[in-house]
N, C-alpha and C positions, 0 to 999 in steps of 0.2 A: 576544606571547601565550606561556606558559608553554606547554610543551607538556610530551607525555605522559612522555616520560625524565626530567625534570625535577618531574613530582609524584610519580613512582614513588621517584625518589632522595629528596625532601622524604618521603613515609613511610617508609621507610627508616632516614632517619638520626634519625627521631623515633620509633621502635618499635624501635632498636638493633639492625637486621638492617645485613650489608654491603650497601654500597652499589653500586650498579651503576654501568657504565660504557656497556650495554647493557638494552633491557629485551625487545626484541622477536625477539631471535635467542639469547637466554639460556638459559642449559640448568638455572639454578642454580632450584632447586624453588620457595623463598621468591621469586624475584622472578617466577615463574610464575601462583604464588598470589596475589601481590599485585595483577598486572597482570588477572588473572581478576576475582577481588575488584572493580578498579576498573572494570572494563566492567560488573560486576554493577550498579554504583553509579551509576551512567551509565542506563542502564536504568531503574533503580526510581525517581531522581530526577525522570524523564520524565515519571511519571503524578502527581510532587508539587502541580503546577501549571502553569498555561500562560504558559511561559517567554517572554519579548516575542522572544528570539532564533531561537525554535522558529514562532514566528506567523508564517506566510505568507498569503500573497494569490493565489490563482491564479484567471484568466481563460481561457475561448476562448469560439468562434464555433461556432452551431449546426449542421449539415452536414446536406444533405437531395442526391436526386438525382430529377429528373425527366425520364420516360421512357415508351414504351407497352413493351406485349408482347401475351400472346394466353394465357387459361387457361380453365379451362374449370368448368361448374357440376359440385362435391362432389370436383374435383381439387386438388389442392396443388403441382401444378408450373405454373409461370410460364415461357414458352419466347418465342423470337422479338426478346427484347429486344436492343436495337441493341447495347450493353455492358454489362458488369456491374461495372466498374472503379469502384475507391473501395466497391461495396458486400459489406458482411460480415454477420454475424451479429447488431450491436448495432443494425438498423435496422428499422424498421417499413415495412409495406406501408397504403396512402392509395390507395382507386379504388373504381371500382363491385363489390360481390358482396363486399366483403373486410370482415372483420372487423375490430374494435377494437383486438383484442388482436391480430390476426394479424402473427408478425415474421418477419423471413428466418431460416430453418432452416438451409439451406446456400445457397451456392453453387456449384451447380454445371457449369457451364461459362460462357465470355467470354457467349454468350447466354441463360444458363437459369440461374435460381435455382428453389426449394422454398420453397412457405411452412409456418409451424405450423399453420396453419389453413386448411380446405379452403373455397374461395371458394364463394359463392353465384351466380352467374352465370358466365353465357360470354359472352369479349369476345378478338373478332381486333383488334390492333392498338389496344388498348384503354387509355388512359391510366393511368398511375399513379407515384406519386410515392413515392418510399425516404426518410424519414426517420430520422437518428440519433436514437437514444433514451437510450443508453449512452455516457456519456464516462469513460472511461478516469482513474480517480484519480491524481495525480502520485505520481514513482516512492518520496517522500520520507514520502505521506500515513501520519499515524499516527492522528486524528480531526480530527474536525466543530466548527469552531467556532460555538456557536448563533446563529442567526438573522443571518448575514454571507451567507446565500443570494439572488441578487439577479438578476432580472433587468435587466439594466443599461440595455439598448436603452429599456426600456418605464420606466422608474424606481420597477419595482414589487418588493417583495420577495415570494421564491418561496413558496410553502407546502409545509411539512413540519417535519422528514422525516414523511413517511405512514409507517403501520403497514400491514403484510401484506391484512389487513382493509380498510383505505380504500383499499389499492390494487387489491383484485380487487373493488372496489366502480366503483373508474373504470375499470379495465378491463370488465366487463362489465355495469355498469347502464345505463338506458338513457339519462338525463340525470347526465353527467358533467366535460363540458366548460366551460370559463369563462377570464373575459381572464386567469387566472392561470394561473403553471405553477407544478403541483406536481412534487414532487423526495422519491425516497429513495437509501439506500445499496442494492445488491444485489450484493454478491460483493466484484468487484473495480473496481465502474464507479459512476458516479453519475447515477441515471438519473432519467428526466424524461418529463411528460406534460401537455399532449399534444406530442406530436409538434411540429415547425413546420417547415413550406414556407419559409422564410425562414432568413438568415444571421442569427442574433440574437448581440450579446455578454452573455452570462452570466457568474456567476460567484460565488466563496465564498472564506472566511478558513479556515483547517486550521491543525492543530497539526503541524508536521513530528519524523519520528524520526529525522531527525540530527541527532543532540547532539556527535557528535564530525566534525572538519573536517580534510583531509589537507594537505600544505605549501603548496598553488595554490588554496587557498578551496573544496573540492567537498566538500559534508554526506558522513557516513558515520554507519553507526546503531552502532561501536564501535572502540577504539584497536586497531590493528596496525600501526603503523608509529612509531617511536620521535620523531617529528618533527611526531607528530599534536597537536590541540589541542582543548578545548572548549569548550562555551557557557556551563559554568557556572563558578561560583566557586571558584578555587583553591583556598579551605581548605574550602569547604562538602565538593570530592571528596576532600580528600586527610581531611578528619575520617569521612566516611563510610567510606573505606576501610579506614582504621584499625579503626574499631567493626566493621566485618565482618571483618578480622582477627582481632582477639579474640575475638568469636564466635565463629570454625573453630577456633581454639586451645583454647578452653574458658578461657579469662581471663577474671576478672570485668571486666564489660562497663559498669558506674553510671557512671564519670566521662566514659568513652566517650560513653555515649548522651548526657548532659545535656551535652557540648560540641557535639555533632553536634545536638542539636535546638535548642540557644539561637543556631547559625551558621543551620541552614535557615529559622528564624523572622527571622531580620535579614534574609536574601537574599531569601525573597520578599515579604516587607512593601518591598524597595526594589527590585523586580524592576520594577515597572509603578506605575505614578500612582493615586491614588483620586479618587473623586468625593468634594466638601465636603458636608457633611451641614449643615441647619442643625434647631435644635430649637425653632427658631419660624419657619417657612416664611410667605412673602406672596405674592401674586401679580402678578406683572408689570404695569407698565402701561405697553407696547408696544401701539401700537394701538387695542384696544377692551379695556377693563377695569374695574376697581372705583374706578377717579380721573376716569372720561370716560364711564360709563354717563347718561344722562338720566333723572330722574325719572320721565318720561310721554312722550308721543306716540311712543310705537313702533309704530304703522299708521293707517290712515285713520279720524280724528274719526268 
């Protein structure tokens, strides 16, 4: 793999600046510029397309805790529970008196949590179940790949993402529940409803924002270290980088741009595979079709 010292000195010695020996502990302005310039390029390349090297696969297992405690009707603390270990903030409360929407607000001590919503009943020793709701996006996530949202256990695919709207609609209407979970983004998590009492494997395709990789294979979202290396095409960065150099200089930029955009046109036309298209389509005859349909008797004379 080419790495980062090595495209910096390739623009370089094709834009007639010296060449470096160093790029990352350099004090010389031009190779400051340059190396800024190419993390700029790294960056904007990101959102050109969804790069097969940027695609990931991430899975886990759904996380619930069941347990009693003891709260009380128009109160919001939940006291008595045996533990509160494993539970945090991204989980829902499941029992008599509690709300749909009611989640853990805090925790605050080994036996007592607070909910957001103030239960409708009192119950000593009274069951209820902590459901995760929020999973924690990986540390790499930069988007959602569409419709790769899966419930894996069940072989069904999720619904979403919801809008703000369809979610305060499951959350507080009164028929909202169904064999499907739905899913949207909120923050920093990927969250899900309903709830489940069960270990379920889930899971989705995301675009990661590490484009660049450090000497032992670990994503990073930009060059700092002279040994680094990237996902994309050596001359796709190193022509980009150029055209944004000429751009900060005020150098006419035309032959720049039209080599940088006839290399990003080659790169992602050959980045990923297409589907065959045909322009006289027929239908299969697997099965039951247009070669094995019967004339007649399709039910009782």
């Amino acid at each position: 793999m080419t790495t980062m010292l090595q495209l910096v000195q390739q623009v370089t010695n094709e834009i007639g600046v010296a060449t470096p020996t160093a790029v990352a502990s350099s004090t010389n302005q031009d190779v400051i510029q340059i190396l800024a310039l190419m993390n700029a390029s790294g960056y904007e390349l990101l959102r050109k397309t969804s790069w097969r090297n940027l695609t990931k696969q991430y899975t886990f297992y759904t996380s619930y805790v069941t347990t009693t405690g003891n709260w009380t009707s128009g109160g919001t603390s939940m006291t008595g529970i045996p533990s509160t270990a494993g539970i945090d903030t991204t989980y829902n409360l499941v029992g008599s008196g509690m709300n749909t929407s009611a989640m853990v607000l805090s925790v605050d001590s080994a036996t007592a949590i607070t909910s957001s919503q103030q239960f409708t009943e009192t119950k000593v020793g009274g069951a209820v179940t902590f459901q995760k709701v929020q999973y924690s996006l990986p540390s790499d996530y930069d988007s959602s790949m569409p419709r790769t949202q899966w419930d894996k256990g069940n072989h069904w695919e999720m619904l979403g993402p919801e809008s703000a709207q369809q979610w305060e609609w499951l959350m507080s209407g009164y028929i909202s529940t169904g064999p499907r979970i739905r899913w949207r983004l909120l923050g920093a998590y990927f969250q899900i409803f309903p709830g489940l009492s069960n270990s379920e494997l889930l899971g989705y395709e995301y675009k990661s924002n590490g484009w660049a990789t450090n000497a032992v294979g670990v994503s990073k979202t930009s060059f700092t270290v002279d040994t680094d290396t990237c996902i994309y095409s050596d001359r796709l960065i190193v022509l980009m980088t150029k055209l944004k150099y000429f751009e900060a200089k005020g150098f006419d930029t035309t032959a720049m741009y039209r080599n940088f955009i006839e290399e990003l046109e080659v790169v992602m036309a050959q980045d990923t595979s297409a589907a065959n298209l045909s322009f006289a389509p027929r239908l299969g005859s697997i099965l039951i079709g247009v070669d094995n349909i019967p004339d007649s008797g399709y039910g009782p004379s």
